[in-house]
mmCIF file of the N, C-alpha and C atoms, coordinates in Angstrom:
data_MODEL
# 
_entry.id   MODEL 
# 
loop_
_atom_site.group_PDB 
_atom_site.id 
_atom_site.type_symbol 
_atom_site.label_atom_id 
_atom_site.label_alt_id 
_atom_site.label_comp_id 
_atom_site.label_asym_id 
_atom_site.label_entity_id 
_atom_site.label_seq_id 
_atom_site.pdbx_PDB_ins_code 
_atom_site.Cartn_x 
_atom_site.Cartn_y 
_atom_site.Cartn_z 
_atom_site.occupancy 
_atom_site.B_iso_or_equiv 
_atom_site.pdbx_formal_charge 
_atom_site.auth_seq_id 
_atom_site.auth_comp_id 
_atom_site.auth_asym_id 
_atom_site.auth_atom_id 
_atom_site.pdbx_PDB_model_num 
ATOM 1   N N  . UNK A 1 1  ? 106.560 91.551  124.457 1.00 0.00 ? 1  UNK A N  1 
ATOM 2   C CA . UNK A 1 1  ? 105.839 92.452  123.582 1.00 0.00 ? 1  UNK A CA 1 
ATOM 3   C C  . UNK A 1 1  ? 104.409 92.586  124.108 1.00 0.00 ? 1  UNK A C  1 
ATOM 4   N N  . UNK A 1 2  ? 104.022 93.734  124.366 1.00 0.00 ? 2  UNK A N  1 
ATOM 5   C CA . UNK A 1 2  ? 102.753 94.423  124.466 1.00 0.00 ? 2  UNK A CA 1 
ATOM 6   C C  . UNK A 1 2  ? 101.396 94.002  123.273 1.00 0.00 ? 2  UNK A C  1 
ATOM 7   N N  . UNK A 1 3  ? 100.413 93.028  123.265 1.00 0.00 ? 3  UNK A N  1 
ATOM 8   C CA . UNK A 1 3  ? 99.878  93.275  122.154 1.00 0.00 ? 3  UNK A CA 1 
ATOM 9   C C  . UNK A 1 3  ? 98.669  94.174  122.720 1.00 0.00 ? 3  UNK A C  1 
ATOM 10  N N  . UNK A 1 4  ? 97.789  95.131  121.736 1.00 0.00 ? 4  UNK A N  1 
ATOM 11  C CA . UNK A 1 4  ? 97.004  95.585  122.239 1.00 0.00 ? 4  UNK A CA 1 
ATOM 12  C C  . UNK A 1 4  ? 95.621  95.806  121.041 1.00 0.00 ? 4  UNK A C  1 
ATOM 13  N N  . UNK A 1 5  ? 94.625  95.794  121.104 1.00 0.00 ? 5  UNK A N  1 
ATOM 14  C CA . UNK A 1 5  ? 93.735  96.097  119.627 1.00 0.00 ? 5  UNK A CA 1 
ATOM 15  C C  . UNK A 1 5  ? 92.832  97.186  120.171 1.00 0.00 ? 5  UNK A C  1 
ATOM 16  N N  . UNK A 1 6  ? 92.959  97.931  118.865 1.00 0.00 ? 6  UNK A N  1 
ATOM 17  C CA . UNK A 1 6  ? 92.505  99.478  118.674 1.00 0.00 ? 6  UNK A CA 1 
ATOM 18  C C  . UNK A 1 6  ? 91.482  99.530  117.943 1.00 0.00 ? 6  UNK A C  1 
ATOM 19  N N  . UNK A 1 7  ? 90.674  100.461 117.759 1.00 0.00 ? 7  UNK A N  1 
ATOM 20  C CA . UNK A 1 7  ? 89.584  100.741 116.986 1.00 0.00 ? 7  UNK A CA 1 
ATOM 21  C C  . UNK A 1 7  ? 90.161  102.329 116.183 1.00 0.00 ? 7  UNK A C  1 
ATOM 22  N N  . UNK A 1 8  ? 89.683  102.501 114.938 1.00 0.00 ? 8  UNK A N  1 
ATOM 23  C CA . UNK A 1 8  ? 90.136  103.630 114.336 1.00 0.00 ? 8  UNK A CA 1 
ATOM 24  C C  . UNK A 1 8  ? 89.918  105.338 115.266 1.00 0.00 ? 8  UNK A C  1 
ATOM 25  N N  . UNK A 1 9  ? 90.335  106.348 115.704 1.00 0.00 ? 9  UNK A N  1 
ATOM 26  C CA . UNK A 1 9  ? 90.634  107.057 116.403 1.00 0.00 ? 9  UNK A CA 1 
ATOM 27  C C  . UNK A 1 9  ? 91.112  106.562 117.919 1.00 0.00 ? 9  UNK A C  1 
ATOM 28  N N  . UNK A 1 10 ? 91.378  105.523 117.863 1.00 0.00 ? 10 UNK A N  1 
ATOM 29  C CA . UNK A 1 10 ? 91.091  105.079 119.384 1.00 0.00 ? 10 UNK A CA 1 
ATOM 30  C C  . UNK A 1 10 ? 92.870  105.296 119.517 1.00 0.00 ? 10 UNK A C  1 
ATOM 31  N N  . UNK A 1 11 ? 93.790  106.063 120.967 1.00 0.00 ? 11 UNK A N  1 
ATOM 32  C CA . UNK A 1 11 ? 95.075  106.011 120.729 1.00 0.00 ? 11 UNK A CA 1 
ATOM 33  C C  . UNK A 1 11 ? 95.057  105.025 121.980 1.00 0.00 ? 11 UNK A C  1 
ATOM 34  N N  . UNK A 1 12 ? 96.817  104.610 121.995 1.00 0.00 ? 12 UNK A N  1 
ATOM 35  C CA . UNK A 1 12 ? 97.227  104.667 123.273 1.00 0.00 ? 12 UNK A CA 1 
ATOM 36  C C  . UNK A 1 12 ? 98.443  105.844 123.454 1.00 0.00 ? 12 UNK A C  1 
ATOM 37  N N  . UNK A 1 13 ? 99.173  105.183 124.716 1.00 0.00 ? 13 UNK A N  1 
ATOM 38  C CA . UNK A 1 13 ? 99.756  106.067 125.443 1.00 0.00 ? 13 UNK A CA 1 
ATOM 39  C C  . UNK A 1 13 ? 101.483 105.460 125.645 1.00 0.00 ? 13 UNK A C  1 
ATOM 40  N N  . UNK A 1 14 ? 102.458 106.048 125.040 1.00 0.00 ? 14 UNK A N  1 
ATOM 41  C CA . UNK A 1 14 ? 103.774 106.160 125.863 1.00 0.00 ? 14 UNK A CA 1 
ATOM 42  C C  . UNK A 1 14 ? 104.461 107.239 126.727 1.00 0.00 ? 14 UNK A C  1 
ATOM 43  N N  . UNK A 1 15 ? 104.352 106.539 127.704 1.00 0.00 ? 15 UNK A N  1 
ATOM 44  C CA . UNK A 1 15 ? 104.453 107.783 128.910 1.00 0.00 ? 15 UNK A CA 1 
ATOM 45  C C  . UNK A 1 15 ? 103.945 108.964 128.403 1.00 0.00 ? 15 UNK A C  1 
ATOM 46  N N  . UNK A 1 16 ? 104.050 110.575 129.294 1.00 0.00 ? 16 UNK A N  1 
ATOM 47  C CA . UNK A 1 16 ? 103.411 111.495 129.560 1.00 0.00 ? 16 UNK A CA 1 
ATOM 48  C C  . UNK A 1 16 ? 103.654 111.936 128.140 1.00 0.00 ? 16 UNK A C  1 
ATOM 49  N N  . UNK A 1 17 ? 105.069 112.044 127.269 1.00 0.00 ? 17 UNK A N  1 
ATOM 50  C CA . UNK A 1 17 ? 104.779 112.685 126.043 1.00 0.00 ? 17 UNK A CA 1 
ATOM 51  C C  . UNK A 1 17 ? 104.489 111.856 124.677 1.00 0.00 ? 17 UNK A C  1 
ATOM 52  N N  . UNK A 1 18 ? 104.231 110.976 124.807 1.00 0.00 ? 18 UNK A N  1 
ATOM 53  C CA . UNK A 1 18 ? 103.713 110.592 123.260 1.00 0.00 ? 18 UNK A CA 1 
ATOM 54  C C  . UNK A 1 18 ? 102.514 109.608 123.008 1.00 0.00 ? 18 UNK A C  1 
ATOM 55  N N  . UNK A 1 19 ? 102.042 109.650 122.271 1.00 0.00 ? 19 UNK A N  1 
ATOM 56  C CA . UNK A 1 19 ? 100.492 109.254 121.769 1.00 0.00 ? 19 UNK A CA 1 
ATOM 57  C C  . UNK A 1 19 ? 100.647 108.789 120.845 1.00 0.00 ? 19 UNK A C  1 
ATOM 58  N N  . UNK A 1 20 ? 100.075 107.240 120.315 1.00 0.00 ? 20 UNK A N  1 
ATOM 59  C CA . UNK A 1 20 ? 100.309 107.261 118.811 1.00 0.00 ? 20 UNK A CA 1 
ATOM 60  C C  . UNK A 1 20 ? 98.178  106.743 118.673 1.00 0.00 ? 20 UNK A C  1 
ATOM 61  N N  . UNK A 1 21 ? 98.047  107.140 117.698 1.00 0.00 ? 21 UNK A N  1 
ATOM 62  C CA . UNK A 1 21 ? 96.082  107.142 117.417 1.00 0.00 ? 21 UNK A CA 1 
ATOM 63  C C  . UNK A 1 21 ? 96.720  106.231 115.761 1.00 0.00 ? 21 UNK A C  1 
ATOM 64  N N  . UNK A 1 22 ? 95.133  105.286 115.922 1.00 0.00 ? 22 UNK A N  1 
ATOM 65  C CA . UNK A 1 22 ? 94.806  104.395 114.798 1.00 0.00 ? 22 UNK A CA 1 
ATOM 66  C C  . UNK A 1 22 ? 94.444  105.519 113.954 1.00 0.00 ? 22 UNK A C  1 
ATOM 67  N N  . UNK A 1 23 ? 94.707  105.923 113.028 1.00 0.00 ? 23 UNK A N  1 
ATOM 68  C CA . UNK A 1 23 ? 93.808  106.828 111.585 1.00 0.00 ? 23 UNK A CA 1 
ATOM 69  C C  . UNK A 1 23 ? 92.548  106.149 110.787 1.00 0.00 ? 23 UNK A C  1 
ATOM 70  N N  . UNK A 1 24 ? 93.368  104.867 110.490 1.00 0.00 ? 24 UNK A N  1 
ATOM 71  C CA . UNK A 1 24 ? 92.672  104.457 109.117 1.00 0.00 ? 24 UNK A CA 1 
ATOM 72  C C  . UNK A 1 24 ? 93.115  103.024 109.290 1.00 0.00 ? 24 UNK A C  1 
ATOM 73  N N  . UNK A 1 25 ? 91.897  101.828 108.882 1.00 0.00 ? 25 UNK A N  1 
ATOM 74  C CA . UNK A 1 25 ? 92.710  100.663 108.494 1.00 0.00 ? 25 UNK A CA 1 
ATOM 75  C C  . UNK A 1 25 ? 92.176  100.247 107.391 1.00 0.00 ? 25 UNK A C  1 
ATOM 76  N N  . UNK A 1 26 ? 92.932  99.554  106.492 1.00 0.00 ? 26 UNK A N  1 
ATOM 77  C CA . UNK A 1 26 ? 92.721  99.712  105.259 1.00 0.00 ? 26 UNK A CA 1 
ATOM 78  C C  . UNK A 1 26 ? 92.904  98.152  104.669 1.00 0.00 ? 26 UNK A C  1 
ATOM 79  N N  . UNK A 1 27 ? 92.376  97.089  104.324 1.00 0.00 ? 27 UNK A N  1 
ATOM 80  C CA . UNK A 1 27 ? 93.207  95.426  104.326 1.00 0.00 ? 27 UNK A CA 1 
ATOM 81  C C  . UNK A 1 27 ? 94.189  95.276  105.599 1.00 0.00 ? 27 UNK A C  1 
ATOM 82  N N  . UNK A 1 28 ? 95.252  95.018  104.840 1.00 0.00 ? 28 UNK A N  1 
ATOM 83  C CA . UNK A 1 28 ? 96.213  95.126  105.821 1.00 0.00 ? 28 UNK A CA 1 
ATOM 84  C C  . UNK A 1 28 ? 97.199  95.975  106.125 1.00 0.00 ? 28 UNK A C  1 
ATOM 85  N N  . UNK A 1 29 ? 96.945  97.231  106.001 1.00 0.00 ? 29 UNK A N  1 
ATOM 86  C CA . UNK A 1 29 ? 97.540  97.950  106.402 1.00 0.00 ? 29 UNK A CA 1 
ATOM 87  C C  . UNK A 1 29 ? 96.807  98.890  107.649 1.00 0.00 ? 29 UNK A C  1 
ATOM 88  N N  . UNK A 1 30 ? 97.294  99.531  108.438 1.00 0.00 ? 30 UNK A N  1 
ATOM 89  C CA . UNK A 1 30 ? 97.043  100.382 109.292 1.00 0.00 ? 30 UNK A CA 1 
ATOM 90  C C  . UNK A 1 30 ? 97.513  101.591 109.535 1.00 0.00 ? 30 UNK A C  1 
ATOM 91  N N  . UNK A 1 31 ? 97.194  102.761 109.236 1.00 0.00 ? 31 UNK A N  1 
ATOM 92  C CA . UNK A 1 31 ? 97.746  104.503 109.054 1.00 0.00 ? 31 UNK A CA 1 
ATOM 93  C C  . UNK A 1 31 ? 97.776  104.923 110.900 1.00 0.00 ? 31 UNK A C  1 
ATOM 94  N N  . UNK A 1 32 ? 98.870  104.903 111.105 1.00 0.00 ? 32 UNK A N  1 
ATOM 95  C CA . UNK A 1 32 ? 99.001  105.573 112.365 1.00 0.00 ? 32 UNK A CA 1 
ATOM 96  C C  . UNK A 1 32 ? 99.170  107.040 112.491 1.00 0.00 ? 32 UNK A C  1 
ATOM 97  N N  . UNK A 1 33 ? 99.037  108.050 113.819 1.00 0.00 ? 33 UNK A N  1 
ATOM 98  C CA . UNK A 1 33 ? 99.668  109.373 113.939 1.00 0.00 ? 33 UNK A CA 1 
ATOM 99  C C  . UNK A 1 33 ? 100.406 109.050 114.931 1.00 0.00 ? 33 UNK A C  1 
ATOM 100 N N  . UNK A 1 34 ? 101.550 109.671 114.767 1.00 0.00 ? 34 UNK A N  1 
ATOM 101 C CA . UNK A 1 34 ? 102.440 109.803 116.497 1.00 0.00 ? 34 UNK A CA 1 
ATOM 102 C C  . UNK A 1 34 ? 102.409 111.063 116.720 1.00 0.00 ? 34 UNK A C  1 
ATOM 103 N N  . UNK A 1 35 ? 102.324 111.268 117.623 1.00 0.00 ? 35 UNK A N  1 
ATOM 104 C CA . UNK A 1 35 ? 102.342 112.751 118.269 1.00 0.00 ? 35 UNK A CA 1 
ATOM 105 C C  . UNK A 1 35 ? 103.577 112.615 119.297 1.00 0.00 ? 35 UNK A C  1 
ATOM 106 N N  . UNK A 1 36 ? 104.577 113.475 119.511 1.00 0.00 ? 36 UNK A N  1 
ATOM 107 C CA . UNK A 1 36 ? 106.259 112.918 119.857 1.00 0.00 ? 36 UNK A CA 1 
ATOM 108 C C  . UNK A 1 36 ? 106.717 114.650 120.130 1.00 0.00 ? 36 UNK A C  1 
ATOM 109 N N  . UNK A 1 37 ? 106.919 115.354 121.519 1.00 0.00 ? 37 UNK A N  1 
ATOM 110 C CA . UNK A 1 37 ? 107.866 116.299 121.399 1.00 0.00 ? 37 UNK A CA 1 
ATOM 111 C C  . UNK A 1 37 ? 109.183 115.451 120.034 1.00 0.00 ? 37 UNK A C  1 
ATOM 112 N N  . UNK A 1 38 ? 109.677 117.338 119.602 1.00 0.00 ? 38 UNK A N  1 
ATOM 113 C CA . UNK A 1 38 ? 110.846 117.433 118.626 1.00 0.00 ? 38 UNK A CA 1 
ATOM 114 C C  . UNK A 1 38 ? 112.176 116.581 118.590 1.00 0.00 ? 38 UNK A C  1 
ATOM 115 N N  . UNK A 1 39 ? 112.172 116.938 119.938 1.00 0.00 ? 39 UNK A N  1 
ATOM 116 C CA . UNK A 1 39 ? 113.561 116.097 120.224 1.00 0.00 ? 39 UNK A CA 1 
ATOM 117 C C  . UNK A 1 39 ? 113.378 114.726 120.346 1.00 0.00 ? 39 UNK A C  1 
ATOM 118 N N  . UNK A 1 40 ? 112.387 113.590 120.450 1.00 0.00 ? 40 UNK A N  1 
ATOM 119 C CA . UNK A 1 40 ? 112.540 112.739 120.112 1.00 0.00 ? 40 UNK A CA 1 
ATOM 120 C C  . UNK A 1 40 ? 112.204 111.802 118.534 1.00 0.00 ? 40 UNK A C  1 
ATOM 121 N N  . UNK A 1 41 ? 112.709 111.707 118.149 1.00 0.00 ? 41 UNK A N  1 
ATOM 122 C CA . UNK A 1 41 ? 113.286 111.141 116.534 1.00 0.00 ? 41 UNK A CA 1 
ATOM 123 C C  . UNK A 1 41 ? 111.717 109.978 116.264 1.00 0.00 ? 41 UNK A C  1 
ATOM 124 N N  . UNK A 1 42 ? 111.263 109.990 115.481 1.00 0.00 ? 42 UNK A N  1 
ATOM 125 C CA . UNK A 1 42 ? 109.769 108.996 115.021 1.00 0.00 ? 42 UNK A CA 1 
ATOM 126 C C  . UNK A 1 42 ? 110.185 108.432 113.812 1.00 0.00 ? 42 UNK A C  1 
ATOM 127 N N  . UNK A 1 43 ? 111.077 107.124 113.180 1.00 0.00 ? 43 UNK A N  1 
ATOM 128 C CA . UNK A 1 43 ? 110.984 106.662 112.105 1.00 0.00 ? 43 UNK A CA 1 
ATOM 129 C C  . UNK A 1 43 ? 110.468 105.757 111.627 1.00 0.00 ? 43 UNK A C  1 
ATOM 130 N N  . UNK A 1 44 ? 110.341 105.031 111.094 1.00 0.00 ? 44 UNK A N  1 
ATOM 131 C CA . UNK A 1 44 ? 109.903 103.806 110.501 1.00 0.00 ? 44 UNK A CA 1 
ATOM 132 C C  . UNK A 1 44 ? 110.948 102.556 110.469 1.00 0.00 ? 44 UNK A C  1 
ATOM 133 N N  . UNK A 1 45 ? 110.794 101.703 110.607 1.00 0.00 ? 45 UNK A N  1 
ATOM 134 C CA . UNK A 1 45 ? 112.307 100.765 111.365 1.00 0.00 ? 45 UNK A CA 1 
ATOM 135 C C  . UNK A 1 45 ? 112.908 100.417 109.941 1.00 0.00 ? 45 UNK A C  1 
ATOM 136 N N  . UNK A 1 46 ? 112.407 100.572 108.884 1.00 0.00 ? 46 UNK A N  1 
ATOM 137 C CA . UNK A 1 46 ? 113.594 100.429 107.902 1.00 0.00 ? 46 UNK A CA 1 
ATOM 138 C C  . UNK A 1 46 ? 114.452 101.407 107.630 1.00 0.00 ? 46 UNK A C  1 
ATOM 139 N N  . UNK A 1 47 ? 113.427 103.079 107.918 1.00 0.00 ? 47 UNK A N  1 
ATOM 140 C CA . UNK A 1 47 ? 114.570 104.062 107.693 1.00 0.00 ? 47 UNK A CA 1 
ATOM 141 C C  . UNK A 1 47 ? 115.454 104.137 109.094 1.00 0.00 ? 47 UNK A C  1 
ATOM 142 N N  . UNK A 1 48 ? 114.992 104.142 110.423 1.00 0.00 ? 48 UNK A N  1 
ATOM 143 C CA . UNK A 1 48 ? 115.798 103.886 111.265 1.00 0.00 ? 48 UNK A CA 1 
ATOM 144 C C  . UNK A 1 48 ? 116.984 102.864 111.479 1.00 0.00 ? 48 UNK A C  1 
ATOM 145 N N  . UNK A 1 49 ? 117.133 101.503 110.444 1.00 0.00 ? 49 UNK A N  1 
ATOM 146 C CA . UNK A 1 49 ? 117.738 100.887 110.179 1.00 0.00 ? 49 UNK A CA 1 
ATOM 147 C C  . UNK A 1 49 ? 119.055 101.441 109.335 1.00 0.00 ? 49 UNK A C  1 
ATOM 148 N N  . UNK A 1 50 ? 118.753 102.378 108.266 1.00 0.00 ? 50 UNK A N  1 
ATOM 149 C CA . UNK A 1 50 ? 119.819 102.509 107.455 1.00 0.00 ? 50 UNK A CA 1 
ATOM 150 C C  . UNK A 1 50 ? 120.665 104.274 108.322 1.00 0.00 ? 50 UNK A C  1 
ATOM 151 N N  . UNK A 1 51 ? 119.466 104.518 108.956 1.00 0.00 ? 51 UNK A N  1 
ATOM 152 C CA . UNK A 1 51 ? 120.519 105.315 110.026 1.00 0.00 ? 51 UNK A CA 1 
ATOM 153 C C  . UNK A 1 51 ? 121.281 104.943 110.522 1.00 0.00 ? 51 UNK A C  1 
ATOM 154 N N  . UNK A 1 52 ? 120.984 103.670 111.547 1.00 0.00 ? 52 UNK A N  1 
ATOM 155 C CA . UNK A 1 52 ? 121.958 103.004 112.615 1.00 0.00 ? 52 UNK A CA 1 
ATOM 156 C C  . UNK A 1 52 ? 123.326 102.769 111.718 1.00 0.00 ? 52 UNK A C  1 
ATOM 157 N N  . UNK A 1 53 ? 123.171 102.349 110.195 1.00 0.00 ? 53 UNK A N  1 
ATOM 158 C CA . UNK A 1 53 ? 124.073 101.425 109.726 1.00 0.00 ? 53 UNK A CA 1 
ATOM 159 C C  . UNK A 1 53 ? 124.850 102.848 108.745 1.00 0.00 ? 53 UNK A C  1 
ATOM 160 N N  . UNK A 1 54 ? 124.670 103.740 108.562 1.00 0.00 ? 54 UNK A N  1 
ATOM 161 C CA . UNK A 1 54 ? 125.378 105.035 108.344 1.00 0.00 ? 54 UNK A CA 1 
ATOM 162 C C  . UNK A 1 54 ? 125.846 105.760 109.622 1.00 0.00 ? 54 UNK A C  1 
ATOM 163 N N  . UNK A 1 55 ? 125.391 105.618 110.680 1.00 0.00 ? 55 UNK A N  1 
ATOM 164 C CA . UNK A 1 55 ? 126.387 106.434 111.578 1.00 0.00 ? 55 UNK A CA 1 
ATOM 165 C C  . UNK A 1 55 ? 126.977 105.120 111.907 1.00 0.00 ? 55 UNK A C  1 
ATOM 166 N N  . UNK A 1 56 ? 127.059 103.996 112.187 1.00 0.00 ? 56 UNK A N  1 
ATOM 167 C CA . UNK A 1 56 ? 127.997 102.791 112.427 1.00 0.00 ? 56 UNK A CA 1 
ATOM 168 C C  . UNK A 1 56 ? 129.146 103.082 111.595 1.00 0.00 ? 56 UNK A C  1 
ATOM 169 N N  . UNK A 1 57 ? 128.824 103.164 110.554 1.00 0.00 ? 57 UNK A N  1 
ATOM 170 C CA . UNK A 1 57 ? 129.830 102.972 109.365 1.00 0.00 ? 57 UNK A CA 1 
ATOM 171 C C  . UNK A 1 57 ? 130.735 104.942 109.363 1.00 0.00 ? 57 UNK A C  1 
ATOM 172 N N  . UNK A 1 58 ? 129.951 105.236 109.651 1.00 0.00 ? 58 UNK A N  1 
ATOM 173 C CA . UNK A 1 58 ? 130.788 106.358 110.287 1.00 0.00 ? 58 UNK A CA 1 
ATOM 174 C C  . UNK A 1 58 ? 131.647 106.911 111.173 1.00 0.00 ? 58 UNK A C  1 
ATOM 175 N N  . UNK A 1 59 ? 131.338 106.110 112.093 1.00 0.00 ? 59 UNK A N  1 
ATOM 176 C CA . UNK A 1 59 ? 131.973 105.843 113.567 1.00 0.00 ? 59 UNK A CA 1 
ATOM 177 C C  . UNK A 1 59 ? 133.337 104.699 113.062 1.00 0.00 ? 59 UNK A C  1 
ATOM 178 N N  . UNK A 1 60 ? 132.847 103.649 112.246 1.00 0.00 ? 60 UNK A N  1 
ATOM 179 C CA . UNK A 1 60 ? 134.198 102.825 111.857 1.00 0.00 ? 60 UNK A CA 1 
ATOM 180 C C  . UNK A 1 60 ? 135.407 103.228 111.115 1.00 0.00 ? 60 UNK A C  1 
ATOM 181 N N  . UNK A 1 61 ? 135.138 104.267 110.086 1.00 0.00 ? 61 UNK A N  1 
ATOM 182 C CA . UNK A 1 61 ? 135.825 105.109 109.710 1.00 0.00 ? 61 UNK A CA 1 
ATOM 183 C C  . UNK A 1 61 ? 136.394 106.278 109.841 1.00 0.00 ? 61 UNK A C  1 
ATOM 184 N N  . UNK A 1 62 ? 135.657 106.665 110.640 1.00 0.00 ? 62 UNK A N  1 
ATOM 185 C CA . UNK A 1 62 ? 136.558 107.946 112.126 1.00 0.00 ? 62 UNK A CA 1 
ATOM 186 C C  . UNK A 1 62 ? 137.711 106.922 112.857 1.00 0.00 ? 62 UNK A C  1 
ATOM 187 N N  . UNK A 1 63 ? 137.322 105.551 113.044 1.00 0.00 ? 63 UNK A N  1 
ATOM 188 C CA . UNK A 1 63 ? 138.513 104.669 114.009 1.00 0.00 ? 63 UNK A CA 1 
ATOM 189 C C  . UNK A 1 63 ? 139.625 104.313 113.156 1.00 0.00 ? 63 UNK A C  1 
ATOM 190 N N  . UNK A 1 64 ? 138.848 104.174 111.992 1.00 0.00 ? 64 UNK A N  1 
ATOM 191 C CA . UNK A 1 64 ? 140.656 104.071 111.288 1.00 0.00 ? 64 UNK A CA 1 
ATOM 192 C C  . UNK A 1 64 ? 141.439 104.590 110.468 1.00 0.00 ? 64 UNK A C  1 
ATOM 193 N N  . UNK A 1 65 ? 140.619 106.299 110.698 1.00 0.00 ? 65 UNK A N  1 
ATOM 194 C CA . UNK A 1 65 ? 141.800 107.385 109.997 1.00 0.00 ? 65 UNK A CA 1 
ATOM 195 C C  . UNK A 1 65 ? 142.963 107.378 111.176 1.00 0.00 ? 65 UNK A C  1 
# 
């Protein structure tokens, strides 16, 4: 794991298309922006979690009709 410390507007860099910038920090929380061409998907790992586990569960039940 990468650690890295930011200052508020300050971004970094994933490869050529995406950017994510500090907004706001607030206690303990921290307001990010991602900036992401369309086609790649930006969630939050709990909602990306209940994706994985709805198309899983989708895929298991396509196998045993």
């Amino acid at each position: 794991m990468l650690i890295l410390t930011r200052k508020i507007g300050e971004k970094l860099r994933i490869s050529d298309d995406i950017a994510i910038t500090i907004l706001n920090i607030r206690g303990n929380q921290v307001k990010i922006g991602v900036e992401a061409p369309e086609n790649i998907p930006v969630h939050r790992e709990e909602i990306y979690n209940l994706i994985q586990q709805t198309t899983d569960n989708q895929q298991d039940n396509n196998q045993n009709r």
